[in-house]
N, C-alpha and C positions, 0 to 999 in steps of 0.2 A: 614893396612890389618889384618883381624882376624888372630890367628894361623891354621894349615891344620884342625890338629882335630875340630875345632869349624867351620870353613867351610864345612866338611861334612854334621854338622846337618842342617844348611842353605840351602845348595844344596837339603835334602831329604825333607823340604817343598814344602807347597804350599799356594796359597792366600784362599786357605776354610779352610786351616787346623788354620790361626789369625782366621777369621771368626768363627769356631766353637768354639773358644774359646771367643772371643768377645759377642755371645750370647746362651754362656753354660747356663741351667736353664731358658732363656728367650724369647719370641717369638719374632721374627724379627719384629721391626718397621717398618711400612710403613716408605718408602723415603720420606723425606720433599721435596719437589719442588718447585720452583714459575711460573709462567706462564710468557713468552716472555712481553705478553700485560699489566702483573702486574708494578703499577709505583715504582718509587727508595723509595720514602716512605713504600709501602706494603712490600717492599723487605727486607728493614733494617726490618720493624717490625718482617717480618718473621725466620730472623737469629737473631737478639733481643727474641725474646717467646721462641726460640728453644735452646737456646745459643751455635749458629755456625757459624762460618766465612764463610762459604761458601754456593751456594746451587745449584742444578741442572735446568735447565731453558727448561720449556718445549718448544715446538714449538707450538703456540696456532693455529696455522692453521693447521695441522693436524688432521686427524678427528681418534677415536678410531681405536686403531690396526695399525696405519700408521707410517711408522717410516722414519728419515733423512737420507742422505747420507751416516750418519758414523752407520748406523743401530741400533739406539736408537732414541727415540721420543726427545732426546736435543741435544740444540745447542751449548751450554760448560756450567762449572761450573762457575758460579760469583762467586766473591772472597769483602771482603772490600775492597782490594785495588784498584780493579776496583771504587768501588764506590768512593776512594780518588781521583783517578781519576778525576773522574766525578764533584766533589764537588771543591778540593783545586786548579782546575789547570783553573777554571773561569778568562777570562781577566781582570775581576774588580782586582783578588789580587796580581795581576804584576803590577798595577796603583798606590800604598801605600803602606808606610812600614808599615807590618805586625805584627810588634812588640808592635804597637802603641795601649794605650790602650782603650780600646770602648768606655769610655766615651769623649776622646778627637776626635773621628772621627768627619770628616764635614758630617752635615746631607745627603747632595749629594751622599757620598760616602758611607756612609750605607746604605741607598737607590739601591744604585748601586748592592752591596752586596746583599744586602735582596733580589732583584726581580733574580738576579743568581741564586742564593739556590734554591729560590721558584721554580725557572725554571726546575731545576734539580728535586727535590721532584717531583712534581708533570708531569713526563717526562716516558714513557715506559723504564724497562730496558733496553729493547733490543736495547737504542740508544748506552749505555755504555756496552756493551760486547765483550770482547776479547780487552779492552785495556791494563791488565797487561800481562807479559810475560806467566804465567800460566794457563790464561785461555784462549790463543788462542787455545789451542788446546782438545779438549774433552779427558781425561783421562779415560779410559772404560777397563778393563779385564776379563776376564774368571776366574769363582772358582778355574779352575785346573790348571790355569798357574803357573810357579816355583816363590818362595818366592824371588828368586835371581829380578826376574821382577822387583818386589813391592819394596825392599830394593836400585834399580837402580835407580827408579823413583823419591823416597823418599830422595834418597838422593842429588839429584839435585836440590833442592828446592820445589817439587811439597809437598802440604801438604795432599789432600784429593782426592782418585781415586771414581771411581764407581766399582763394580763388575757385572758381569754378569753373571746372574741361567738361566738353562732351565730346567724346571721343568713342566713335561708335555704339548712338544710339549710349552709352552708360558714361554718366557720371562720374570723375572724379573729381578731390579738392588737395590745393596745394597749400604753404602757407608762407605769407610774405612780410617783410618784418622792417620795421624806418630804415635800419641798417642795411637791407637788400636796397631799399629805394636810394636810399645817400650812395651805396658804391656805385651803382648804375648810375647815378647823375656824374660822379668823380669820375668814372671811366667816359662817359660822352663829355666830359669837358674839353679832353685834349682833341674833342673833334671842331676843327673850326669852322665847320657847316653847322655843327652846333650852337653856335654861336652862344651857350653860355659859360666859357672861358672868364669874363670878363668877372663873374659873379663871385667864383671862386677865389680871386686875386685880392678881393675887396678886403681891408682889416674888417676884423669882428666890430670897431666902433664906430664905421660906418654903414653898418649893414642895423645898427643899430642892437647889436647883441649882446649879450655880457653888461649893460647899464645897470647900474642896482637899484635892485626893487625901491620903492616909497615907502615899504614898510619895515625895509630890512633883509637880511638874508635868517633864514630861520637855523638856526644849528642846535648839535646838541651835546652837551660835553661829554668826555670821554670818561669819567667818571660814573656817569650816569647809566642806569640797567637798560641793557639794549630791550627790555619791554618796555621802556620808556622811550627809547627810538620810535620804536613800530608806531607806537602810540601814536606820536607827535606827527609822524607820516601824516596819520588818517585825518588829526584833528587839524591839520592844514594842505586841505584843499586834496587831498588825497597823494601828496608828492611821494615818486618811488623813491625816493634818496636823502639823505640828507649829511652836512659835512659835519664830521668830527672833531672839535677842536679841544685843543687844551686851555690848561688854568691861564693862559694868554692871550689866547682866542686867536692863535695858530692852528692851521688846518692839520692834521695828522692822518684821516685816514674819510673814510666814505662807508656812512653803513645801508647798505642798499636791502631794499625788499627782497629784490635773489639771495641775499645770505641768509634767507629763512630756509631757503631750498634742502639744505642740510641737517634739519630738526629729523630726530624721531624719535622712538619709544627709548632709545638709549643715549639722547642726550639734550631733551626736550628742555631740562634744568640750567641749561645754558644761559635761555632767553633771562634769569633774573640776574648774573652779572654784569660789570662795568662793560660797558660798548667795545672798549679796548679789548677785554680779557675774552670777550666773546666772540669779535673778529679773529683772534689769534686761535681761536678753538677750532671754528668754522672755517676758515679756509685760510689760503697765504698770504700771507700778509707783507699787503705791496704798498706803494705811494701811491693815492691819487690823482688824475689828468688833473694837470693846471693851466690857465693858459692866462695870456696878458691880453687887453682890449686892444693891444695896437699887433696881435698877431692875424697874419690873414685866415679867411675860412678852410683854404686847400689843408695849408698845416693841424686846422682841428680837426678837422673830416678825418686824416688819418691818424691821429692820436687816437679820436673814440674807434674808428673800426679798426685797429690794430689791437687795441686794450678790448675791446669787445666787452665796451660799456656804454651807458648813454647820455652820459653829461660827464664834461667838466667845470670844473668850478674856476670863476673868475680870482685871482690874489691880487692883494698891493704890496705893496714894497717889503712888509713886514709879513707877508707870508697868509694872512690873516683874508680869508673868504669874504669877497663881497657879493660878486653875484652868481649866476650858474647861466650856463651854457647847455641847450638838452638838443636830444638831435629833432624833436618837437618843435624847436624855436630855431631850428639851422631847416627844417622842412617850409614851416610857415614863409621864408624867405621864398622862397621858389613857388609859391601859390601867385597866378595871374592874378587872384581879386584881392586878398586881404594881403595889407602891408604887414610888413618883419616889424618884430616886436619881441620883448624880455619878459612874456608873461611866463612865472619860473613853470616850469613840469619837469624839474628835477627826476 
């Protein structure tokens, strides 16, 4: 839990007051959206061009002006992990080990495979929405609701809300993401009527971050079919991330739910190679954020918003991943009620 002084400034926001600063000097973006009837192909494409995890789903049966039950024209945010969903949890890849690699599959069984995916690609969103825990539920606020809100939400896992303007008499909505909430707090630090400076300064070990789990840190080796990544995502606890390591169990790389964003009709056959070979396929291939427990929070903060990702992973001395750091567990710090804590959301 922050100190009182650093909880006043908390309490005297509001979710327009990130907003104004989010787009100081700049004209509001139109919302990106996709339509209900857009297929899981158009979708990735449209979180791919935009580079976003997530995105708001219109209701394409609605005619102009009309709006859903929860009084906005959508029906929840999709997320990637919906789309792992969709994609990893096919019957074919309960039938074969996973690990196996694609040149040695039975043709049947790539077959099998191939006509899945396809099925999936070329399928309406709207068959896979509201399968991960996040996006059952439409996330939607007011400009003027208290920051307390935003930082409650945020720190439960949820990554991306919508806001809501009325602005003459009509509606519109914006969208606001951990990463907008963390720079806005980084920028009000250097104000010391702010008074939370101090928080920033703290190491990550005392803020209680970066401790490794009691269970372990979950990884996945590099060897292994990144459908066996996605997999291990869902079947622990639904984590967007997870590290990479080698036959050493040295950290090499991060294979995150956004690098699905890049699937389509022409390279869907990706997902059955090694993690490695499939990150170097899908996109550049960089070093992962690391950071040490005795480094402070200011210096993570801008490691993830600079890399424009949402966790780094904790190392020790041999390179070798023990905990993770998400910006889910750097927000929870900053909630007046519930104390900071290493529950992972990788």
């Amino acid at each position: 839990m922050i100190p009182p002084n650093s909880a006043a400034f908390i309490r005297s926001q509001t979710i327009g007051d990130v907003e104004k600063y989010t787009y100081v000097g700049q004209l509001h973006k139109e919302l990106v959206t996709a339509k209900s009837t857009n297929t899981v192909e158009e979708v990735l494409a449209i979180l791919c061009e935009n580079s976003i995890a997530s995105v708001p789903v219109v209701d394409s049966r609605l005619k102009e002006g009309e709006v859903t039950t929860n009084g906005t024209p959508f029906l929840t945010i999709v997320n990637v992990v919906d789309l792992i969903y969709a994609f990893a949890f096919q019957p074919v890849f309960s039938t074969y080990d996973t690990d196996s690699a694609l040149g040695s599959l039975k043709e049947e069984t790539l077959k099998k495979a191939t006509e899945a995916q396809l099925q999936v690609l070329k399928s309406p969103v709207s068959c896979y929405l509201g399968l991960s825990s996040e996006s059952k539920t439409l996330w939607c606020f007011d400009e003027c609701d208290p920051l307390t809100t935003l930082i409650d939400v945020f720190s439960v896992g949820v990554h991306r809300i919508l806001v809501s303007h009325k602005k003459e008499k009509k509606n519109y909505w914006t969208f606001l993401s951990q990463g907008d909430l963390l720079r806005y707090l980084k920028v009000q630090s250097y104000r010391l009527e702010a008074k939370i400076h101090e928080v920033f300064l703290k190491k990550l070990s005392d803020l209680k971050l970066g401790d490794p789990p009691s269970e372990g840190l979950i990884t996945v080796s590099e060897q292994a079919s990144a459908i066996t990544g996605f997999r291990m995502m869902i079947e622990q606890k639904e984590l967007s991330a997870l590290p990479v390591v080698n036959s050493e169990g040295q950290l090499v790389e991060t294979l995150s739910a956004t690098d699905l964003r890049e699937i389509s009709l022409g390279n869907f056959k990706n997902v059955l190679l090694p993690v490695i070979n499939f990150l170097k396929l899908q996109r550049l291939h960089f070093r992962p954020v690391v950071v040490r427990s005795d480094d402070c929070l200011s210096s993570l903060i801008d490691k993830l918003l600079l890399r424009q990702v949402h966790r780094a992973w904790v190392v020790d001395n041999e390179n070798k991943p023990i905990s993770v750091v998400s910006m889910t567990n750097i927000i929870k710090t900053f909630s007046i009620y519930a104390p900071s804590g290493t529950e992972s959301d990788a």
